[in-house]
Every structure is written in C-alpha cells, then in structure tokens.
C-alpha positions as CSV (number, residue, x, y, z in Angstrom):
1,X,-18.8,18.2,28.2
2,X,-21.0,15.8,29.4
3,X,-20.2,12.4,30.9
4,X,-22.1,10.9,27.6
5,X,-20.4,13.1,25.3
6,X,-17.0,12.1,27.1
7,X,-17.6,8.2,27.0
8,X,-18.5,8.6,23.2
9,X,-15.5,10.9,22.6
10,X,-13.2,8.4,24.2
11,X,-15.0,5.5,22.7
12,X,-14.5,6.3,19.4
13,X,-10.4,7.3,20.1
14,X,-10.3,4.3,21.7
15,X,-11.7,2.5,18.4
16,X,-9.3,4.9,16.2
17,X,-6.4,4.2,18.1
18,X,-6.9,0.1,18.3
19,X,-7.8,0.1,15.1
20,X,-6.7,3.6,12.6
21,X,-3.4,1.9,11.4
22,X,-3.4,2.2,8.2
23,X,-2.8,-2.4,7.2
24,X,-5.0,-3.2,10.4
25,X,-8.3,-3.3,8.7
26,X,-6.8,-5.3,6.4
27,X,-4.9,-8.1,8.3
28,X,-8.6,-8.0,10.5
29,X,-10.3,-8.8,7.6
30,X,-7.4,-11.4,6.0
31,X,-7.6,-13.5,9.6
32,X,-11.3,-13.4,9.6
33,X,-12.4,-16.8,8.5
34,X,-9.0,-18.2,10.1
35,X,-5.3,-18.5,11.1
36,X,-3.1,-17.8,8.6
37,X,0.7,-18.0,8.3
38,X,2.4,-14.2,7.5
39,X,3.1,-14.9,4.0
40,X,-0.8,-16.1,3.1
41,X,-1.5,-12.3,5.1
42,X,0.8,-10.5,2.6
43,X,-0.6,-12.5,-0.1
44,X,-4.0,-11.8,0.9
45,X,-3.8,-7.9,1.8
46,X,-2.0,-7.2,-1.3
47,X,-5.1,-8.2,-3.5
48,X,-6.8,-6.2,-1.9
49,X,-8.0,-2.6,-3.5
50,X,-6.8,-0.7,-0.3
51,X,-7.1,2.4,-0.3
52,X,-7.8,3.3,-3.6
53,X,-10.9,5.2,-3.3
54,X,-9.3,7.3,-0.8
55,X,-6.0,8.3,-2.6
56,X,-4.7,7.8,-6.3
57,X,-2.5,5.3,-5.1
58,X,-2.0,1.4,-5.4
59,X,-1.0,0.7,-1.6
60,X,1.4,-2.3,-1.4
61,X,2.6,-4.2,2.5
62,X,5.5,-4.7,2.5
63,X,6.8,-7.8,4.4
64,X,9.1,-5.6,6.6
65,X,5.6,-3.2,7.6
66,X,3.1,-6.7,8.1
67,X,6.5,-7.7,10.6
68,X,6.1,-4.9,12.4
69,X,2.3,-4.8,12.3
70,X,2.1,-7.8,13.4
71,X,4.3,-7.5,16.5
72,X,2.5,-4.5,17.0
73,X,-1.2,-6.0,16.7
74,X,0.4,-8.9,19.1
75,X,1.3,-6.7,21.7
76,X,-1.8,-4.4,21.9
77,X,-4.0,-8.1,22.2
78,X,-5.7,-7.8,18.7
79,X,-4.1,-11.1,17.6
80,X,-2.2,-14.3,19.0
81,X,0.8,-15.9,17.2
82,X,0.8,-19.4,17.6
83,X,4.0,-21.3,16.8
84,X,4.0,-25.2,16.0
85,X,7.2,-26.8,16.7
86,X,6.6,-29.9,14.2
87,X,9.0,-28.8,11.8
88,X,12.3,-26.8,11.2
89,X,12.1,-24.1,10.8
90,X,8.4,-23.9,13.0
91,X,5.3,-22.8,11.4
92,X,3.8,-19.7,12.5
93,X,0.4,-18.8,12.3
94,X,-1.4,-16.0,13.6
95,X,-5.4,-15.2,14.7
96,X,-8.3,-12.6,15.8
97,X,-8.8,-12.8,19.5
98,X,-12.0,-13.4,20.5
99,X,-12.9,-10.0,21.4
100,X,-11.4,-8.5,18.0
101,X,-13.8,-11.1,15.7
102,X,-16.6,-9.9,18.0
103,X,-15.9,-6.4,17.3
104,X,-15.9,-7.2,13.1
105,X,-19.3,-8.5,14.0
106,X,-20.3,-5.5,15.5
107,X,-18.5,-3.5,12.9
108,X,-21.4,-4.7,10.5
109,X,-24.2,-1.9,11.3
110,X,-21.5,0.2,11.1
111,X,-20.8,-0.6,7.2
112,X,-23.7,-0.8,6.0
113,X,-24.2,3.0,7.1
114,X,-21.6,3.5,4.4
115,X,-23.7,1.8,1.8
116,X,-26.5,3.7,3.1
117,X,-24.6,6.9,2.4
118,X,-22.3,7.1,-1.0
119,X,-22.8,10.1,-1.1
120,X,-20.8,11.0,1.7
121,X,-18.7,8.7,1.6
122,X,-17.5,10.1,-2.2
123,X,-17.5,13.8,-1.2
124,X,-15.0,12.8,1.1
125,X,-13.0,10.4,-0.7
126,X,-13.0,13.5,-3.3
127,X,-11.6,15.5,-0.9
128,X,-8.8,13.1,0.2
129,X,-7.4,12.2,-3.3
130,X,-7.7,16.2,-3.7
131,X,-5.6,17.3,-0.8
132,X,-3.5,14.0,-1.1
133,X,-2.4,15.1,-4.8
134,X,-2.3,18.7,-3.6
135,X,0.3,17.4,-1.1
136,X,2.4,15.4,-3.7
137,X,2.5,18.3,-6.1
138,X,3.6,21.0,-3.3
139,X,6.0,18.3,-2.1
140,X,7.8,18.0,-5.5
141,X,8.1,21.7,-6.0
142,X,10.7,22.2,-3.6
143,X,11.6,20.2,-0.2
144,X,10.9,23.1,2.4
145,X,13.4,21.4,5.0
146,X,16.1,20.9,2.8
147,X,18.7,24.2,2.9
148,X,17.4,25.1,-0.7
149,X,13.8,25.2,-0.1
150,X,14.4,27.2,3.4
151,X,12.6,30.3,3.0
152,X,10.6,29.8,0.3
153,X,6.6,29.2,-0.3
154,X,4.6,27.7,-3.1
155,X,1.8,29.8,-3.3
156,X,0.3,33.3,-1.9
157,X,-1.8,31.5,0.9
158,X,1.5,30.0,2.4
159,X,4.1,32.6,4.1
160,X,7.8,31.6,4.7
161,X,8.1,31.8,8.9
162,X,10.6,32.8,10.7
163,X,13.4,29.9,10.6
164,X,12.5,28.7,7.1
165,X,9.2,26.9,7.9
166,X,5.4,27.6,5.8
167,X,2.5,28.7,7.6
C-alpha cells in the first residue's frame, strides 16, 4: 500500500467512524443553523425522511438513543452542551463545534456528487432495502440462536455448522 493509499484509507475510516452512526447526520444537520435544546433535536430529526430510501422502514429516535447520542457526540468533541443556570430546572442546549460545521461545509462537494449520480445511488439503495427485507424475512422464519432454530437453515445456500450456527 502506498503512503497515499494509506492516508486516504484512514481518512475516510476516520470520517466513518466520527461520523457512520446511524442519528449523527441527522442531529449534524438539526444543530446546523443553531443551538437547540434536546427536545427541539428529537422534534426535528423525527420529521425527517431518514433512511427511507435506504430500507422500507420509518426510522424513529427515541429520546433514550438522542441521550446517549448525545453524550456520545459530546465526548468524541462533535458537539458542546451548554447549560444556563437561569432557571430550575437549567436549560440545556447543545451545538456544532467549530470544526464539525466546517466539515458540513466541506461535506457540500461531496453531496452534490450524489445528485450527480442517481443512478448509483438507487442501484444501491435497491440493494439495501433488498438484503434488509431479505434479512427480516430469514429472521422471522426461525431464530437460529434460540434452542428451536439450533441446527437448522432457511435455504440450500446456507448450511447448519457445527454447534447450531449458518454458514
């Protein structure tokens, strides 16, 4: 591998890692044009058509998962939480870094290389709702890990292992 191959490889990790949650796009895009309290995020996500190109599924946050997202985006320096101590109980608000609304500026190019390409970009949503609803209907067939389903297989591609498991 070359060094250029290796700083792009671990670039675009990087970039997966900071940002390939699946509600961290969102809450990006919900404190772009400003703080915003946690229930005005929830609010906000949840009219938004996530993931719906991608799967046959309405995706809905949960104020338990934006808590933990959150705290999680806090911690890795993505956003700050700012407290106001003016009332009981305090208002909390939360923000992009600076570095985190540069990046969404940068991110622009970026997206309009999607536009540029639809056709890509629905061959592989295709694919995704495909395997996702491939997934849901092996799933209800039979729960390999449960003592019924060990042992068994759903179709003649997939052989029972050793110890009850599908390969």
């Amino acid at each position: 591998m070359t060094e250029r191959d290796d700083r792009v490889l671990r670039g675009l990790y990087d970039l997966k890692n900071l940002f390939g949650d699946k509600w961290v796009p969102a809450i990006l895009v919900a404190l772009r044009d400003g703080p915003l309290r946690r229930v005005e995020i929830l609010s906000t996500v949840n009219s938004y058509s996530i993931d719906e190109n991608w799967t046959d599924k309405h995706a809905v946050l949960h104020d338990s998962i934006l808590a933990r997202t959150l705290k999680k985006m806090r911690e890795q320096g993505l956003i700050v939480r700012e407290s106001f101590d003016k009332s009981f109980p305090p208002e909390v608000a939360y923000s992009l870094t600076p570095a985190v609304a540069e990046v969404l500026t940068l991110a622009e190019p970026l997206i309009e290389w999607t536009r540029a390409h639809p056709e890509l970009l629905s061959q592989a949503q295709a694919h995704s709702r495909q395997s996702g609803a491939e997934t849901a209907i092996l799933d209800d067939v039979v729960d390999l890990d449960s003592p019924a389903g060990a042992g068994r297989f759903h179709s003649a591609d997939r052989r029972p292992r050793a110890g009850g498991g599908v390969g």
